[in-house]
C-alpha positions in Angstrom: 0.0 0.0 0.0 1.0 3.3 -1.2 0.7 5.7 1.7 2.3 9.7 2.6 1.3 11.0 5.9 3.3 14.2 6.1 1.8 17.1 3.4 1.9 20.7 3.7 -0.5 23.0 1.9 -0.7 26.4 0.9 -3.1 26.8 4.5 0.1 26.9 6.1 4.4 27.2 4.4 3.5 24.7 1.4 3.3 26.1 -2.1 -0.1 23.6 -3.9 -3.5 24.0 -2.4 -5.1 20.4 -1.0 -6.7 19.5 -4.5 -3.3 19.7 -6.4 -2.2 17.9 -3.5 -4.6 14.9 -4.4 -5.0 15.1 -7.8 -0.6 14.7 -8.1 -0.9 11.8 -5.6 -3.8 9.8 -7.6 -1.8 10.3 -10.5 1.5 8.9 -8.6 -0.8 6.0 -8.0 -1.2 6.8 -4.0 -3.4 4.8 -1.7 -3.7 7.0 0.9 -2.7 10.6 2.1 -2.4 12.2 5.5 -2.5 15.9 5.3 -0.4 17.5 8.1 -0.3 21.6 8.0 1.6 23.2 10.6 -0.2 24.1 13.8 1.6 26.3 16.3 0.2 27.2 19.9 2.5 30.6 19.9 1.4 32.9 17.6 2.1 34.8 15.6 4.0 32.4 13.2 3.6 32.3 9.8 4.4 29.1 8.6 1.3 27.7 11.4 -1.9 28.2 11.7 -3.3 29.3 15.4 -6.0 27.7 17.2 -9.0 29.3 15.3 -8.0 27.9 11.8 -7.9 24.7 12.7 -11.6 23.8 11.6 -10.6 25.6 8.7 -8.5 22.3 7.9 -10.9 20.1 9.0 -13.4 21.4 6.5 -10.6 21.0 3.4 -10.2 17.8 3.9 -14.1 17.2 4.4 -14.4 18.6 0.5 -11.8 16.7 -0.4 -13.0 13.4 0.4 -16.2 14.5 -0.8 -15.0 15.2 -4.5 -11.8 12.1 -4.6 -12.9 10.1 -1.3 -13.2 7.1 -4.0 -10.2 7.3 -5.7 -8.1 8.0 -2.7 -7.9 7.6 1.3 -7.5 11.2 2.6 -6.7 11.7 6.1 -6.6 14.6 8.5 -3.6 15.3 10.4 -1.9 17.8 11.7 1.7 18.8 12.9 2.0 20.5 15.9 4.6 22.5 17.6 5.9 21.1 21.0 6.3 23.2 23.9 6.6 22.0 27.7 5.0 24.7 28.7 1.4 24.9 27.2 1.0 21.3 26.8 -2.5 21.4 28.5 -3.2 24.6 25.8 -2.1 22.4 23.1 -4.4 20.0 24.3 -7.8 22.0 24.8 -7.2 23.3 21.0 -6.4 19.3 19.9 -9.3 18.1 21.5 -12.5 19.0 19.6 -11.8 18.0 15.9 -12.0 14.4 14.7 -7.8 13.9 13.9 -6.8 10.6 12.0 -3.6 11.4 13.6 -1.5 14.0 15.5 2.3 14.5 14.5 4.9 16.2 17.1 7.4 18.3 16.3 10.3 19.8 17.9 11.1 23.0 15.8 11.7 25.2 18.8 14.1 24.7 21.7 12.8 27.4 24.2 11.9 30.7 21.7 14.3 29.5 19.2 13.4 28.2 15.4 16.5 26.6 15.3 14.8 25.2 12.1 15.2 28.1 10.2 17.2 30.0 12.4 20.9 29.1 12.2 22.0 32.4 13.9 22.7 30.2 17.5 24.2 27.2 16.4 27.7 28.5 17.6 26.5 29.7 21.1 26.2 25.9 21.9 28.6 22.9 21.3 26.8 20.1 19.1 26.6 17.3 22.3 24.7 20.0 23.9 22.3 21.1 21.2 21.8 16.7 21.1 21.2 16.2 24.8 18.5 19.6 24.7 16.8 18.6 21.6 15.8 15.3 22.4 15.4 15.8 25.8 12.6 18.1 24.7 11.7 15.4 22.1 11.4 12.4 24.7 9.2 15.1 26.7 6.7 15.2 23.6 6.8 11.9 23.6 5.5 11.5 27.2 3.3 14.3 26.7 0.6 12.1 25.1 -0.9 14.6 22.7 1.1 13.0 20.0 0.8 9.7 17.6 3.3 10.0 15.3 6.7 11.9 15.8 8.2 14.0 13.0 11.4 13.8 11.8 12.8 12.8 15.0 16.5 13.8 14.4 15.7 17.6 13.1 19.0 18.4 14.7 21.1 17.4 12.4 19.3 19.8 9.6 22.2 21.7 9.2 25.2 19.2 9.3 25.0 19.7 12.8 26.7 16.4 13.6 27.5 15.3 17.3 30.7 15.2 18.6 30.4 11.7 20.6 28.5 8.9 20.3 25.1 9.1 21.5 24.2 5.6 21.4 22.9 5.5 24.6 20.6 8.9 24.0 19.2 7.1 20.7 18.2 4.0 23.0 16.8 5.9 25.8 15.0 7.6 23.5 13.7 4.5 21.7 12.6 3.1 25.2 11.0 6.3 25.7 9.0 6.3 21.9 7.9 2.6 23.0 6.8 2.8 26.5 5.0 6.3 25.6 2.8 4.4 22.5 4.2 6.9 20.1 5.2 6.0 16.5 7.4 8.0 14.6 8.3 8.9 10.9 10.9 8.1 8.4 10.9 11.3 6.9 12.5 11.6 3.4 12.9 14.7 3.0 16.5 14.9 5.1 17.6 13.5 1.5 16.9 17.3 0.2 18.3 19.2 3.1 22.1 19.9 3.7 22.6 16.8 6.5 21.6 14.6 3.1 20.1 11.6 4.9 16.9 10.8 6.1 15.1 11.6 9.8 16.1 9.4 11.3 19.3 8.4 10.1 20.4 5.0 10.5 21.8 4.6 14.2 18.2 5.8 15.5 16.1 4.0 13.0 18.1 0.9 14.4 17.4 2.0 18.2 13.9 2.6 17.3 13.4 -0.8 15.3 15.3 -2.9 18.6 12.3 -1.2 20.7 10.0 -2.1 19.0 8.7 1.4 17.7 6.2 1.9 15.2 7.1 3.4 11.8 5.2 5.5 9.0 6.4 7.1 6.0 6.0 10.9 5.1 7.5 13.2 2.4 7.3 16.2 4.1 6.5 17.6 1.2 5.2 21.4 1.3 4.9 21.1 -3.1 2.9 18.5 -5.2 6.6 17.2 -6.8 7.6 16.2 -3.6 4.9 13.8 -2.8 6.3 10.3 -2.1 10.2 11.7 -2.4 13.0 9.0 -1.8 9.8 6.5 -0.7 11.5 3.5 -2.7 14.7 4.3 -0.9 13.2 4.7 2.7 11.4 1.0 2.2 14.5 -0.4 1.5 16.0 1.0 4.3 13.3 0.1 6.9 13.6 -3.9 5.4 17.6 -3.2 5.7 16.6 -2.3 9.4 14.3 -5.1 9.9 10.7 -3.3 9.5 8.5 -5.4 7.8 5.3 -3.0 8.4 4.2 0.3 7.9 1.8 1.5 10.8 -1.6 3.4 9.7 -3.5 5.2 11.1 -7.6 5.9 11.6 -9.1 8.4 13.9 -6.3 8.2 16.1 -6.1 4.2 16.0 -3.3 2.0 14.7 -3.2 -0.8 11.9 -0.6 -2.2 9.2 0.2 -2.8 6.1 3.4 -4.7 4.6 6.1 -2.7 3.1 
């Protein structure tokens, strides 16, 4: 089964609107489609949507499965910004729509984008900006507003490599993912940014797979070309690994489907 459960559309930084989203995936020959747009508690930001848009999602993807519900399995998701602080405000906006499935992302570590900001990156030493990020990362984890975590290495972006193994960070993490119920993403799109490899890289995919962690698959595409980037890559991979399934996902709930 043919599935991408991270899209971006032009509701929040992507660049196609949610029918040439789906209209470019039926032609690729996609199953199913998960539509994340950004969702960010602090506002203003303007690659999210606040609070009060959200049902403006819900109802895109209402129309959509209205007009290509019988060609194609859409789903609505959403990516949300993780902060320890207004977890239970996170949760009180979550709570009233009808989600398929709720990513987690760590863009921000405190006020800082280090996503798009690289003005920091030499305040810190790499180990630390590791140890910070997915100490904030297990947090979301534990959070339980989250099904699926995004691109769980986002750290490495920008070639931001660590200094010493962190083997043991990977596993704790992994232990972490699995006890929380959390799956996370291979995300291709680490392919197209400057670190060159996918989220996770190998090391963590391999920490995650000995945990016993659900994976899914997302493109992370924010343009209808990149829908389904790098997938016949990142299945290889995940067999390489020693995943055999892909984990799905229906109002919030958990099947799978062979690679």
């Amino acid at each position: 089964m043919n599935i991408d459960y991270h899209m971006h559309t032009t509701l929040s930084d992507g660049h196609n609107t949610h029918e040439e989203m789906v209209l470019t995936a039926i032609e690729k020959g996609f199953d199913e489609i998960g539509f994340s747009d950004h969702f960010c508690i602090k506002q203003p930001c303007k690659w999210a949507v606040g609070a009060a848009s959200i049902g403006l999602l819900e109802e895109k993807i209402s129309e959509m499965r209205a007009k290509y519900g019988d060609q194609i399995n859409i789903l609505f998701g959403i990516e949300v910004d993780y902060f320890a602080d207004k977890q239970e405000e996170i949760r009180e906006s979550l709570q009233p729509f009808n989600f398929d499935y709720v990513l987690g992302s760590v863009h921000f570590l405190d006020d800082w984008n280090y996503d798009t900001d690289k003005s920091r990156y030499e305040e810190f030493s790499n180990d630390f900006l590791y140890e910070w990020y997915f100490r904030e990362l297990q947090n979301a984890a534990k959070s339980g507003l989250f099904d699926i975590m995004a691109h769980p290495d986002l750290i490495k972006k920008f070639r931001i490599w660590p200094e010493t193994s962190k083997k043991q960070l990977f596993e704790e993490t992994a232990r972490i993912f699995a006890e929380s119920g959390v799956a996370f993403e291979i995300n291709t799109s680490g392919n197209d940014r400057p670190c060159g490899e996918f989220f996770p890289g190998n090391e963590l995919l391999e920490a995650f797979c000995k945990a016993g962690v659900p994976v899914t698959i997302g493109s992370d595409s924010h343009a209808k070309e990149q829908i389904g980037r790098h997938f016949g890559e990142a299945r290889t991979i995940l067999k390489q690994i020693g995943y055999n399934n892909i984990t799905r996902f229906r109002i919030r709930e958990r099947t799978i489907v062979t690679i």
